[in-house]
C-alpha positions as CSV (number, residue, x, y, z in Angstrom):
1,X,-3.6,89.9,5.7
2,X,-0.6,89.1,4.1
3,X,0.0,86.9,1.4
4,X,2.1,84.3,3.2
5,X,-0.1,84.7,6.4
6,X,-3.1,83.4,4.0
7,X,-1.0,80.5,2.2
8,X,0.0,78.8,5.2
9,X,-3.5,79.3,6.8
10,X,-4.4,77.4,3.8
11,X,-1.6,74.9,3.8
12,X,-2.6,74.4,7.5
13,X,-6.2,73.8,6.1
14,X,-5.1,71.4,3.5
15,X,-3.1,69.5,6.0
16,X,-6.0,69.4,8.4
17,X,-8.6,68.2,5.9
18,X,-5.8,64.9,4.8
19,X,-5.5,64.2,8.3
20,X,-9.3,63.9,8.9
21,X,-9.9,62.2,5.5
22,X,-6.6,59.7,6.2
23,X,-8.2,59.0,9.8
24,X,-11.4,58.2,8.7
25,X,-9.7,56.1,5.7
26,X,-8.3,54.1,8.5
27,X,-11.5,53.8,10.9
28,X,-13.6,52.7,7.8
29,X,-10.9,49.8,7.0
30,X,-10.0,48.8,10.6
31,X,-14.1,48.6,11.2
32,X,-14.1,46.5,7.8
33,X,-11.4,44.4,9.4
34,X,-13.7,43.6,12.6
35,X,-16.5,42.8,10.3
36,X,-14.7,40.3,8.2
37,X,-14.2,38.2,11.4
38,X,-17.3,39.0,12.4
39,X,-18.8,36.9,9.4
40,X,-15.3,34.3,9.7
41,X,-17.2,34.1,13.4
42,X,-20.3,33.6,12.2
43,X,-19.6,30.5,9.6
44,X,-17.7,28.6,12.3
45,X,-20.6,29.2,14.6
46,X,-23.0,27.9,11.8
47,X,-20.5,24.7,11.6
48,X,-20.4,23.8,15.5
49,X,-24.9,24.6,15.0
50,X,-25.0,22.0,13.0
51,X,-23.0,19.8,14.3
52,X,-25.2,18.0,16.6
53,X,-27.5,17.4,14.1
54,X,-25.1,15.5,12.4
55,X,-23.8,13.5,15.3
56,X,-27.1,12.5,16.3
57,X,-27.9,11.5,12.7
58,X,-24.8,8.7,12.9
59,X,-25.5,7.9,16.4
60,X,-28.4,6.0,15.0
61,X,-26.8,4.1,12.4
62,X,-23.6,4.1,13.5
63,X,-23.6,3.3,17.7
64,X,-20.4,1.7,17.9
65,X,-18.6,4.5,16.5
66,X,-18.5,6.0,20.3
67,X,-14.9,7.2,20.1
68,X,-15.4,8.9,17.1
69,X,-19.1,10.5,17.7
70,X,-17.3,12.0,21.0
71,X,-14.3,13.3,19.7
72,X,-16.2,15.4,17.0
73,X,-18.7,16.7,20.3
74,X,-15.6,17.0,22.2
75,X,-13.5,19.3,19.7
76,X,-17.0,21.6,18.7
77,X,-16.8,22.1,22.7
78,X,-13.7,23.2,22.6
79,X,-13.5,25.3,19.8
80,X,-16.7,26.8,20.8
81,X,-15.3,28.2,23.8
82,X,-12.2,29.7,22.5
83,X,-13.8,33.3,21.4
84,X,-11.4,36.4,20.4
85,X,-12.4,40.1,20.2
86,X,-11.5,41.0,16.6
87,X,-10.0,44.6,18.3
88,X,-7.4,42.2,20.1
89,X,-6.5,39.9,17.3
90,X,-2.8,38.1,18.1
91,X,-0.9,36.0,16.1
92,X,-0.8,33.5,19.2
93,X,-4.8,33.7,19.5
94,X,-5.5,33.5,16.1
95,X,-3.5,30.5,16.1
96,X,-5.2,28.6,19.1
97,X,-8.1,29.3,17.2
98,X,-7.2,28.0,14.1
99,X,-6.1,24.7,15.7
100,X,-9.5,24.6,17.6
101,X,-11.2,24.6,14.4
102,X,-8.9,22.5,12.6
103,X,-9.5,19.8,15.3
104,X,-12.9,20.2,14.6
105,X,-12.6,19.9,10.4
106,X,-10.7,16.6,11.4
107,X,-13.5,15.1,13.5
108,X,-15.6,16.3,10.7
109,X,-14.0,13.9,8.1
110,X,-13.8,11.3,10.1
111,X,-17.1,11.6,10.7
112,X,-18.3,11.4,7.6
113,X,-15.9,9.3,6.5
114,X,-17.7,6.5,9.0
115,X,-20.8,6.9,6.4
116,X,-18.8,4.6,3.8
117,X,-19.5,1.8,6.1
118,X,-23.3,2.4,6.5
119,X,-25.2,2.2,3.1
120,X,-28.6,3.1,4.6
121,X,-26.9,6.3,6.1
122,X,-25.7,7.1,2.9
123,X,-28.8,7.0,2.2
124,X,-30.8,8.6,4.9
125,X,-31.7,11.9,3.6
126,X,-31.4,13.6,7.0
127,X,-27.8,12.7,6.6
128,X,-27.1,13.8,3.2
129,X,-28.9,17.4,3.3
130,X,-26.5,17.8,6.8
131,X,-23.7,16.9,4.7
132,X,-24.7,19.2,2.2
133,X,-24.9,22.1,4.6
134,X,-21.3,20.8,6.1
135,X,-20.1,21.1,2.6
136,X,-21.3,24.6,1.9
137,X,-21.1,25.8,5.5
138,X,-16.9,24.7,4.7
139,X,-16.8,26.3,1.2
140,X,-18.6,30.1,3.5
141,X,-15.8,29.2,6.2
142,X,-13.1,29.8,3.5
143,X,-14.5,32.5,1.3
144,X,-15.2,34.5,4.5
145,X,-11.2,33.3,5.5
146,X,-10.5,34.9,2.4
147,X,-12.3,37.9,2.7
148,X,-11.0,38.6,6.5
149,X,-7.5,37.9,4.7
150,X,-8.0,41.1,2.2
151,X,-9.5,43.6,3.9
152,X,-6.7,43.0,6.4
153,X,-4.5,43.1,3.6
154,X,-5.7,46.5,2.9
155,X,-5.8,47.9,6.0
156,X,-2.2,47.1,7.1
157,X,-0.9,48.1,3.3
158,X,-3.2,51.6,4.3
159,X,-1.4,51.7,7.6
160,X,2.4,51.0,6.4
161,X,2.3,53.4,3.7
162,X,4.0,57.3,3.8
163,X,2.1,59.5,4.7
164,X,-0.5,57.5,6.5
165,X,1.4,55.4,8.7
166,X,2.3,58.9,10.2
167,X,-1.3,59.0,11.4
168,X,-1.7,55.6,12.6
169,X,1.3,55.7,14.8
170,X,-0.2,58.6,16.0
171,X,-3.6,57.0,16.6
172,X,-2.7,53.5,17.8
173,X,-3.8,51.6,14.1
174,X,-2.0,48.4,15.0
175,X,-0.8,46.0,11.9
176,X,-3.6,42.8,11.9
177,X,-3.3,39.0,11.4
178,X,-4.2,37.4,8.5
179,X,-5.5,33.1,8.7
180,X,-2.8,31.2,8.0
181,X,-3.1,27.3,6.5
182,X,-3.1,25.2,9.3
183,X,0.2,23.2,9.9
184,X,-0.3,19.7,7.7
185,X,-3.0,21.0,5.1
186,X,-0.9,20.8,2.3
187,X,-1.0,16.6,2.6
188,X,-4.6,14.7,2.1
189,X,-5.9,13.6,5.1
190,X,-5.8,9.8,5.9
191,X,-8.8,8.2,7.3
192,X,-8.5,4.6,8.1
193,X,-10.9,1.7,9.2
């Protein structure tokens, strides 16, 4: 064989093993991407779980607080049905999601706000270890936010970048959303009596 025959076999063999090591780069951070809103997914799911708990905690100290107890069923109802396939993640679903669950996180503290009005509430230890799982369930909602938010990060930086965005134009790798603060979370929320 010649010599230039044998450097571009292996300049074709060098070029072959990038594009399969790029590739799978890209799989293993568009599969990490699905399994960050797979756990997002998850923590909201724990939220609207333990929601009737909570709801039927008040209802017994707190009856007349009808309109309130049903908006916070009604908004887990609706944000319970709105599900999105982290493969077809749009800006516009993400966001019909996001105000889903932010009507539910207002329900939520008005909910609990209602507890300042009931001392034996306050009180009732069924109340305060579901208010303790609300808190913590709230605190897993954002740090798995934030985690979605990175390896997304990552894999869109992956897929914009010479010479692998070659490869993912080639292969489909589509740029992904990231969570966005809700419209109004930058003011303290209000809750009055």
């Amino acid at each position: 064989m010649k010599k230039s025959t044998i450097i571009i076999l292996v300049v074709i063999a060098l070029l072959a093993i990038w594009g399969v090591s790029s590739y799978n780069s890209l799989v293993t951070m568009d599969e990490n991407v699905s399994g960050q809103w797979s756990n997002v997914e998850t923590q909201y799911q724990r939220r609207a779980d333990l929601i009737p708990n909570l709801v039927n905690t008040v209802k017994g100290y707190a009856s007349h607080e009808k309109e309130t107890l049903e908006g916070v069923v009604k908004a887990r109802s609706k944000a319970t049905q709105i599900t999105i396939d982290a493969d077809n993640l749009t800006p516009e679903k993400l966001a019909e999601y996001q105000k889903a669950q932010g009507v539910v996180t207002s329900a939520l503290g008005k909910l609990l706000a209602i507890s300042e009005n009931y001392p034996d509430l306050k009180a009732n230890q069924n109340f305060l270890e579901l208010q303790a799982q609300l808190e913590g369930t709230e605190n897993r909602i954002n740090v798995a936010r934030t985690n979605f938010n990175n390896a997304a990060k990552n894999f869109n930086t992956a897929i914009r970048r010479f010479p692998k965005n070659i490869l993912a134009g080639l292969f489909g790798f589509e740029k992904r959303v990231y969570f966005e603060a809700a419209e109004g979370t930058d003011q303290a929320p209000q809750v009055q009596f």
